[in-house]
C-alpha positions as CSV (number, residue, x, y, z in Angstrom):
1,X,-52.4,0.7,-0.7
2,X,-52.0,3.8,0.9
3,X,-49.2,2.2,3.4
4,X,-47.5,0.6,0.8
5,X,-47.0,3.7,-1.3
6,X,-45.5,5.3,2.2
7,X,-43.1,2.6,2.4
8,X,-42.2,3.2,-1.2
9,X,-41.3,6.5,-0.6
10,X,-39.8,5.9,2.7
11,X,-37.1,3.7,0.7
12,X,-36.9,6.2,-1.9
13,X,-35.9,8.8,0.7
14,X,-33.1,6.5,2.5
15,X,-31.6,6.0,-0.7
16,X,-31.8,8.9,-1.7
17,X,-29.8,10.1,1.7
18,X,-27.2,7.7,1.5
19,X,-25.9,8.4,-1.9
20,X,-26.4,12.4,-1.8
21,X,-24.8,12.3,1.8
22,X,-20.7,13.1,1.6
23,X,-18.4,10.3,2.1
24,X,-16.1,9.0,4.0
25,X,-18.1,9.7,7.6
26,X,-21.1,9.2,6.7
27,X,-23.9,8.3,9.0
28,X,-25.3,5.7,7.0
29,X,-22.0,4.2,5.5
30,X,-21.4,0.8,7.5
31,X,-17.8,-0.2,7.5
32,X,-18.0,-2.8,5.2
33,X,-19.0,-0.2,2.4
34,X,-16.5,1.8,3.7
35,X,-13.3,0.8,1.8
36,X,-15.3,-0.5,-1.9
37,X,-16.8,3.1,-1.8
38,X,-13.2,4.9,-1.1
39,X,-11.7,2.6,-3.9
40,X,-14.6,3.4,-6.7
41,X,-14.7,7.0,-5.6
42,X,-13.7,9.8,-8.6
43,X,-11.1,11.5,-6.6
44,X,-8.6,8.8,-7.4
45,X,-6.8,8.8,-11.0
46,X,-7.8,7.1,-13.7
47,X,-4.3,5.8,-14.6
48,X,-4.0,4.5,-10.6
49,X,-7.8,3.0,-11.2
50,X,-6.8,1.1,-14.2
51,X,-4.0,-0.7,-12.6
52,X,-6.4,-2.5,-9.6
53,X,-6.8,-5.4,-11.5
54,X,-3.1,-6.2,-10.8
55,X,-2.7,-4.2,-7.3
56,X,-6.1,-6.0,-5.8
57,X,-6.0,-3.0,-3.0
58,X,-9.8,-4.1,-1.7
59,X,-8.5,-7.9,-1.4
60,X,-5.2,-6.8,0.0
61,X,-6.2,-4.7,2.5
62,X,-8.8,-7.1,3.5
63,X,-6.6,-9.9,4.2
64,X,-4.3,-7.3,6.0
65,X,-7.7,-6.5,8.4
66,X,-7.0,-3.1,7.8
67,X,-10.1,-1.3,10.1
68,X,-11.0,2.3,10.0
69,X,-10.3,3.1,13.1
70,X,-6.5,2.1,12.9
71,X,-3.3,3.7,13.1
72,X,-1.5,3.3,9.6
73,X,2.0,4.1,8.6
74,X,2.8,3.3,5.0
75,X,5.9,2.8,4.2
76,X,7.9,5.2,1.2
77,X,3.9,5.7,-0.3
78,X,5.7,7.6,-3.7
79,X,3.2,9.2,-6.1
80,X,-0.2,8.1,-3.4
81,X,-1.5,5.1,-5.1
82,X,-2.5,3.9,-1.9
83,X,-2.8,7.1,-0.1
84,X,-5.6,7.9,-2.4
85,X,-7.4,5.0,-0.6
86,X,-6.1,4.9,2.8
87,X,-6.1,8.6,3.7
88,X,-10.1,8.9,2.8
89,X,-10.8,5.8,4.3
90,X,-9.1,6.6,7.7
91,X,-10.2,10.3,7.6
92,X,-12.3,11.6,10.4
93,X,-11.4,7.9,12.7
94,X,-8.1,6.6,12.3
95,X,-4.6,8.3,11.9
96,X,-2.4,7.3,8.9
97,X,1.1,8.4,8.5
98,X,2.8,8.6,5.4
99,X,6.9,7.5,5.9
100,X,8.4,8.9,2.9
101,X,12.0,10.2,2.1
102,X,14.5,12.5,3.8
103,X,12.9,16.6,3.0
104,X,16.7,17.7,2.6
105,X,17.6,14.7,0.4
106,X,20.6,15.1,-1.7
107,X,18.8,13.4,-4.8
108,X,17.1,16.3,-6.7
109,X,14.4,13.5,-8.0
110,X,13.5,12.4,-4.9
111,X,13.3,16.5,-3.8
112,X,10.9,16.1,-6.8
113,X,9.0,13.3,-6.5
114,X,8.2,14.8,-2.5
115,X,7.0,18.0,-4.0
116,X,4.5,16.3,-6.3
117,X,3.3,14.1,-3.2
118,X,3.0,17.0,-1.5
119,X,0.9,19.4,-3.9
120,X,-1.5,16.1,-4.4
121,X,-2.1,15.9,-0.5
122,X,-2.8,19.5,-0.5
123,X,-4.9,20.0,-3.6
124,X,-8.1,17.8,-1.6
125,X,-7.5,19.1,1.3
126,X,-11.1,17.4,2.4
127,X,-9.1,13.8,1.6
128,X,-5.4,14.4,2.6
129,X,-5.6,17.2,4.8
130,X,-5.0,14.6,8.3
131,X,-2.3,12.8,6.4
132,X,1.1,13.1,8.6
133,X,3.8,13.2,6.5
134,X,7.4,12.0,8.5
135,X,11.1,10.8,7.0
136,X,12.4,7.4,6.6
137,X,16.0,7.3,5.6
138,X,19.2,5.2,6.6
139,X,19.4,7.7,9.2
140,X,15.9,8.5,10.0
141,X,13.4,6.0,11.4
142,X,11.3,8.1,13.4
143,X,8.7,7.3,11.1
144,X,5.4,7.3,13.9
145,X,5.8,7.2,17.4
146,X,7.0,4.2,19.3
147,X,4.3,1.6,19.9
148,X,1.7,3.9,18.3
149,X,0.8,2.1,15.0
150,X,-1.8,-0.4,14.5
151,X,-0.6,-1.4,10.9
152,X,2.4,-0.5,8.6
153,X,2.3,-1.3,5.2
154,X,5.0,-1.4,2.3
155,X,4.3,-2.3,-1.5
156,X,7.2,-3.1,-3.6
157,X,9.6,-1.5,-1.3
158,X,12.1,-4.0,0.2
159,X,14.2,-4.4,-3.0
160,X,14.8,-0.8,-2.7
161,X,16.1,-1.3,0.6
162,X,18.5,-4.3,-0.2
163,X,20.0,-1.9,-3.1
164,X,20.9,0.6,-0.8
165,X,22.0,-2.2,2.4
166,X,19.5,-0.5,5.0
167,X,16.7,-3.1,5.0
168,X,17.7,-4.2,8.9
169,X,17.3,-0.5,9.6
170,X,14.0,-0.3,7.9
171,X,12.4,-3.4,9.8
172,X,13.6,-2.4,12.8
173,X,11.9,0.9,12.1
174,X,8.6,-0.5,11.8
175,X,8.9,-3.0,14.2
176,X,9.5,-0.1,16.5
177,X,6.4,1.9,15.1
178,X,4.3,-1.0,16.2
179,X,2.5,-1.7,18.9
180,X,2.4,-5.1,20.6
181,X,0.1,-7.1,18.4
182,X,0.2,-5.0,15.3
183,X,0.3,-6.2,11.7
184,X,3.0,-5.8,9.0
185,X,1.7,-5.9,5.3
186,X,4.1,-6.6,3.0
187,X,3.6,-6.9,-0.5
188,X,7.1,-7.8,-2.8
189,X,7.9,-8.8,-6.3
190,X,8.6,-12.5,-6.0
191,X,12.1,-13.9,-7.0
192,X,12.1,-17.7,-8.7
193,X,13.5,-19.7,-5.1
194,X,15.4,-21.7,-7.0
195,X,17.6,-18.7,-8.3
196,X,20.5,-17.9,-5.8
197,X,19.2,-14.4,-3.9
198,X,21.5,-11.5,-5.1
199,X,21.9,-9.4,-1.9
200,X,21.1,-6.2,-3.6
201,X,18.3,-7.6,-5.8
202,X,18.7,-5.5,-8.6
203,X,16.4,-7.3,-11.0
204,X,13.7,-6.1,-8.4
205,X,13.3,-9.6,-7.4
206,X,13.6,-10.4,-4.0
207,X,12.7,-14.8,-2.6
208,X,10.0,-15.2,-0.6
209,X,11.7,-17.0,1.9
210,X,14.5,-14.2,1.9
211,X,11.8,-11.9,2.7
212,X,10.3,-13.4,5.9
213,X,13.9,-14.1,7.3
214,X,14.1,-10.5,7.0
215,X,11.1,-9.7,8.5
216,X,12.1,-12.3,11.7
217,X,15.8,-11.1,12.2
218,X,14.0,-7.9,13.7
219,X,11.4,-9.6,15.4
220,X,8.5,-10.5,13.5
221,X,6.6,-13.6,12.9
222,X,4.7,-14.5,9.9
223,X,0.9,-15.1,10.3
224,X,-0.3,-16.3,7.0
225,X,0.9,-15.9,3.3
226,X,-2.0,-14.8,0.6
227,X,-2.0,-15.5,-3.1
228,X,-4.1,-12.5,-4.2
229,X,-1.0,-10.8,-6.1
230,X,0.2,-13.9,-7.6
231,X,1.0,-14.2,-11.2
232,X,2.0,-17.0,-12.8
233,X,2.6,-15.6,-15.8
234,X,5.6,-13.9,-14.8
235,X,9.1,-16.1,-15.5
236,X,11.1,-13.3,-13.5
237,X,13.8,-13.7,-16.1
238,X,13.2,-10.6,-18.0
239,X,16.2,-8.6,-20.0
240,X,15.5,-5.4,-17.6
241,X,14.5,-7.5,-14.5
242,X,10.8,-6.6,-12.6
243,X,11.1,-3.4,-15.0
244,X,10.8,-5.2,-17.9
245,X,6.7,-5.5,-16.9
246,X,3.8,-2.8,-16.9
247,X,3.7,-0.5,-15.4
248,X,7.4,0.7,-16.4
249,X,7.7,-1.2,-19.9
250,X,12.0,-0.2,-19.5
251,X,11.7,-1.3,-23.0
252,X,9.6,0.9,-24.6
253,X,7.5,-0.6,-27.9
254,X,10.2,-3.8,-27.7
255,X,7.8,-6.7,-27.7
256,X,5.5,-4.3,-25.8
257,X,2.6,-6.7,-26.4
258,X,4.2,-9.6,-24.8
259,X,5.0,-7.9,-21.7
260,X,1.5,-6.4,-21.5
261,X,0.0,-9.9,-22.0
262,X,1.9,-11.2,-18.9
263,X,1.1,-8.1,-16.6
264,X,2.4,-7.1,-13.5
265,X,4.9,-8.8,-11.5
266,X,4.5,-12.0,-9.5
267,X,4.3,-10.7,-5.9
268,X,4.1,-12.2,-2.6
269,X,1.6,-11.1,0.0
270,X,2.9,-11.2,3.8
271,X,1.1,-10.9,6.9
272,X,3.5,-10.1,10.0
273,X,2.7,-9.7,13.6
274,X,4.7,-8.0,16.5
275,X,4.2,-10.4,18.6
276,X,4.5,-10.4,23.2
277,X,7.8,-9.8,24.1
């Protein structure tokens, strides 16, 4: 009786240890808990929370095999939706970069948008403060150094890219970041293949296919294609193209309720490799 209660209160104590007891770094945490802890944790916004049910970042960055000990660039990371996972998740073991735009840019929003990525990596100092912020533009690509990077990720970037006619500059970029072996995550809105690919894609659409003939014109080859940010709801025929869909709603209250019903965009989910030489 006596042992049993000791057990009992042995257990107690453990638990007790491993929630009271800071994360990430953690003695206790194994890294299988590591990333589901970082993506339920209350330092992330409620608004960026809310949208996981489209973004699937645990899935994602599972099928990516995203490890804590990695190197990690991500690719133009905007307002830190996924810095507010990867930063605390590679904190204290791995290194992750953040590749975002030219500090001296001409475009007085993007000047903005830098300075409210930069006042959110400083205000949690304890969560952001290893981030290494670097420059990605047409003329900058130094974006880690050379054959340092386990992983580099992009979400919704590559249509960006095709707009502006630098996407061969921006995979050779991260093919360069890479080392031998690494992995390329790439997550796009998907255009309908049987819709001739405009060059530019400025309906925010860009063909699957289209995409992975990018990625191997700089040297990459595709490992495996995942369906986890798939929606088949999306006809990619809207009036304001990807746009038209949460989160933007370029419509405002215009049949908001139909375009909330469908969701997020239909995106493909790429694994690439930088493979021997």
């Amino acid at each position: 009786m006596i042992l049993s209660r000791c057990i009992v209160c042995l257990c107690g104590l453990f638990a007790g240890l491993w929630l009271a007891a800071p994360w990430p770094g953690q003695a206790q945490e194994t890294d299988a808990a590591r990333l589901p802890a970082v993506i339920a944790g209350d330092h992330r916004e409620a608004k960026n929370k809310a949208r996981d049910v489209f973004r699937h970042p645990f899935e994602t960055l599972e099928f990516f095999g995203l490890s804590p000990e990695m190197t990690v660039v991500e690719i133009y990371p905007g307002s830190g939706w996924y810095t507010e996972i990867l930063a605390p998740y590679l904190k204290g073991r791995g290194r992750y970069y953040a590749a975002s735009w030219e500090k001296n840019s001409k475009s007085q929003r993007i000047r903005r948008w830098l300075e409210r990525y930069h006042e959110k990596l400083a205000s949690r100092p304890d969560l952001y403060g290893e981030v290494i912020v670097t420059e990605l533009s047409r003329t900058k690509t130094a974006i880690a150094p050379p054959g340092s990077a386990d992983m580099v990720l992009t979400f919704r970037n590559v249509h960006n890219w095709m707009k502006r006619g630098y996407e061969a500059t921006i995979f050779a970029a991260m093919f360069t970041a890479l080392k031998t072996g690494g992995v390329l995550g790439l997550v796009e809105h998907r255009g309908n293949p049987e819709v001739w690919q405009d060059p530019q894609a400025l309906d925010g659409y860009v063909n699957e296919d289209y995409a992975v003939e990018l990625a191997e014109a700089a040297g990459f080859r595709l490992l495996a294609r995942s369906a986890i940010n798939a929606n088949p709801k999306d006809a990619k025929n809207h009036p304001q193209g990807v746009w038209t869909l949460p989160p933007s709603l370029r419509l405002k209250d215009r049949d908001r309720e139909k375009y909330l019903a469908i969701g997020e965009s239909d995106r493909m989910t790429l694994k690439f490799i930088k493979p021997q030489e």
